[in-house]
C-alpha positions in Angstrom: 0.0 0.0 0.0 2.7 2.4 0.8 4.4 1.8 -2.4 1.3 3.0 -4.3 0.6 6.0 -2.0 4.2 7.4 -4.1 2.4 7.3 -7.1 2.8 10.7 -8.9 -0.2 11.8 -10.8 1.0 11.7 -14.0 2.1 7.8 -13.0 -1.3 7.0 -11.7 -2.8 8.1 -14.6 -0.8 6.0 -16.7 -1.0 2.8 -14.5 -4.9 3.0 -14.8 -4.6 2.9 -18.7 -2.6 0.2 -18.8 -4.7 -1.8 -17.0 -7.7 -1.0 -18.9 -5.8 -1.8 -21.6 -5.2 -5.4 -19.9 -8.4 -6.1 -19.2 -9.7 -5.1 -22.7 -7.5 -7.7 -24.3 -7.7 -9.9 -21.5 -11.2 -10.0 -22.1 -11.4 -10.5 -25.9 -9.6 -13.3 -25.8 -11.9 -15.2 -23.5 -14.7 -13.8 -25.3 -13.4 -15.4 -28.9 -12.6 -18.4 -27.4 -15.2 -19.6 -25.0 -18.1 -17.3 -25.4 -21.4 -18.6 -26.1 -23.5 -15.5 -26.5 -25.4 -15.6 -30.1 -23.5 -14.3 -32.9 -24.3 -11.0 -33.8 -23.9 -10.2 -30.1 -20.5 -11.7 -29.5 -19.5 -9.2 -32.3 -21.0 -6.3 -31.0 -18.9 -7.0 -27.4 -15.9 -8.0 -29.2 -16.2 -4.7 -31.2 -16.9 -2.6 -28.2 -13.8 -4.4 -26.4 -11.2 -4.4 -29.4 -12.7 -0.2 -29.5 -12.2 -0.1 -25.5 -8.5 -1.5 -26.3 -7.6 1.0 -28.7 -8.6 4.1 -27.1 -6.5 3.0 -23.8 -3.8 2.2 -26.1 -3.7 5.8 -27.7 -4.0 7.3 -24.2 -1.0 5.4 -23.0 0.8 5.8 -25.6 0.2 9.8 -25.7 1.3 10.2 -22.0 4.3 8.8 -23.1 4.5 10.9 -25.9 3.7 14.4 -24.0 6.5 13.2 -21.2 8.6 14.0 -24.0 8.2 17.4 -25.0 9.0 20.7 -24.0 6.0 23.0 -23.9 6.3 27.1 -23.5 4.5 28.4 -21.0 2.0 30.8 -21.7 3.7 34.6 -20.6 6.9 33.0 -23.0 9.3 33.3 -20.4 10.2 29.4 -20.2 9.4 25.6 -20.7 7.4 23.4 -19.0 8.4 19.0 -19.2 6.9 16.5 -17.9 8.8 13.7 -16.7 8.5 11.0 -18.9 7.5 7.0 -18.9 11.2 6.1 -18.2 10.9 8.5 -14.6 13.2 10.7 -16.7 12.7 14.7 -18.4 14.3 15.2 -21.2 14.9 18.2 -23.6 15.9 17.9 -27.1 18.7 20.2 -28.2 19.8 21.8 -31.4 23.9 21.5 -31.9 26.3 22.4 -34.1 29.9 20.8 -34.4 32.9 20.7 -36.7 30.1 20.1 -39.2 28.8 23.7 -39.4 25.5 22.0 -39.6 23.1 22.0 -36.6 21.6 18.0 -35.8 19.1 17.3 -33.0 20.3 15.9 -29.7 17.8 14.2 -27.6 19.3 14.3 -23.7 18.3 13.1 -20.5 18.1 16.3 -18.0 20.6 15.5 -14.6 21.0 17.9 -12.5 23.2 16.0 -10.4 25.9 16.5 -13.6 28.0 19.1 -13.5 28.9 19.3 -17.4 26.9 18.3 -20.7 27.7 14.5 -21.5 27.6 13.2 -25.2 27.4 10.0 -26.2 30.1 9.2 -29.0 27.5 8.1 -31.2 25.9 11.8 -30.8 29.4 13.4 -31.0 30.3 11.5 -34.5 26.5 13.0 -35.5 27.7 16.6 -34.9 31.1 15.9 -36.7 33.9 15.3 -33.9 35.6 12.1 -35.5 37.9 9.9 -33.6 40.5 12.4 -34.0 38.8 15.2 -32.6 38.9 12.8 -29.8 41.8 13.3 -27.1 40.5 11.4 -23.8 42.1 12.8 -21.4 39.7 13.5 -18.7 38.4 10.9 -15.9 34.6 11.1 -15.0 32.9 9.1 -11.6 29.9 7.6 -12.8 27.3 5.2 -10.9 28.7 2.4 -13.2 32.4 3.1 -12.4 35.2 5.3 -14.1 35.4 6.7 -17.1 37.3 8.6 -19.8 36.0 11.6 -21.3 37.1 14.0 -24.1 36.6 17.6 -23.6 35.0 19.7 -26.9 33.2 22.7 -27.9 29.9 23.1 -29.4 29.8 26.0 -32.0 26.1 26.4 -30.9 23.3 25.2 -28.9 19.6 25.8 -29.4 16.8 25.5 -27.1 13.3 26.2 -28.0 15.0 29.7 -29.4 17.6 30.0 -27.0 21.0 30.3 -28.4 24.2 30.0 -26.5 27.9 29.8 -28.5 30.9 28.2 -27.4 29.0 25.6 -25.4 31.4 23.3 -23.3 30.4 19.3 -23.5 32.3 16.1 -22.7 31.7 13.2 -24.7 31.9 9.7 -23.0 34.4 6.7 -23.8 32.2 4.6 -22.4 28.9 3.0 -23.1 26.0 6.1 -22.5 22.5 5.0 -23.0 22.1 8.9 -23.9 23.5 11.7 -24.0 23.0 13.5 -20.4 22.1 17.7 -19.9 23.9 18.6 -16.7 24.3 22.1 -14.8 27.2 23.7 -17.1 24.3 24.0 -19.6 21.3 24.5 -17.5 22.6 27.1 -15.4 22.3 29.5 -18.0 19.1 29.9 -17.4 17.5 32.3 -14.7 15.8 29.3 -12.8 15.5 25.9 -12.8 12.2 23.8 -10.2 11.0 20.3 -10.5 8.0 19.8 -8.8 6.4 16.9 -9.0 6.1 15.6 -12.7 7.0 18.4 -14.8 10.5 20.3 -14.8 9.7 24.3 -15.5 12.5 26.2 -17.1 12.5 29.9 -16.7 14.0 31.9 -19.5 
């Protein structure tokens, strides 16, 4: 019981669709298989549950979606996130390396990181080959040490917001994705989670 008094909204919300979702499907298949209802009426409920099924799909599937994105709040003055299904925010950015060209990042927002954190996979995106490449630095993370390689970002965008000369560290390692940390977010005049959404303030 205690564990599901922790339940977030957002999570709650979620958790309910999925098990109307469950018990949609759960229910059509012993329906087709056993029922003994006549005809045109076993359609009619296996309609009405394959309908039932879909619509909890679409709504699971959009909470997972909106968890995603960064939405302006309405005076303009910042972004609002919602934390998504994974228990993570997340922000996409708009970089530019070596290329000259500017290539969508997709990070996972930790504010317990002091620097930006690329994956290698994200730096080869923005143009920082293996030669670019000079590990030299050593980062702490939960699954051990690490080697990182310091660069700089020509430009990063966020809904608008331009900043040049960005500092980033790309990992050695294996990085499930590329991480936002304070060195980036502290540009910003304030930064609040409560609850599920993360509200950036311009």
């Amino acid at each position: 019981m205690e564990r599901f008094s922790q339940l977030t909204d957002g999570q709650t919300e979620r958790l309910v669709y999925l098990v109307i979702l469950l018990v949609a499907l759960g229910s059509y298949a012993v329906v087709s298989s056993h029922g003994r209802i006549a005809t045109q009426l076993r359609h009619m409920v296996l309609w009405g549950l394959l309908i039932t099924g879909v619509a909890a799909g679409y709504a699971l599937w959009d909470g997972m979606r909106m968890g995603s994105t960064a939405v302006q709040t309405a005076d303009g003055g910042g972004l609002v996130v919602r934390r998504g299904f994974d228990g993570h925010f997340h922000l996409t950015l708009a970089l530019t390396g070596p290329s000259g060209v500017a290539h969508p990042v997709r990070f996972i927002v930790d504010t317990g990181a002091s620097d930006m954190v690329l994956t290698r996979a994200d730096a080869a995106k923005l143009g920082f080959g293996a030669s670019d490449l000079r590990f030299l630095g050593i980062a702490r993370t939960a699954n051990g040490t690490t080697r990182t390689a310091q660069v700089t970002l020509a430009r990063a965008e966020l809904e608008g917001h331009q900043a040049t000369r960005v500092r980033a560290l790309v990992n050695e390692g294996e990085l499930h994705a590329s991480l936002l940390g304070m060195g980036y977010l502290e540009r910003f005049a304030r930064i609040e989670i409560a609850r599920d959404q993360l509200r950036i303030t311009f």
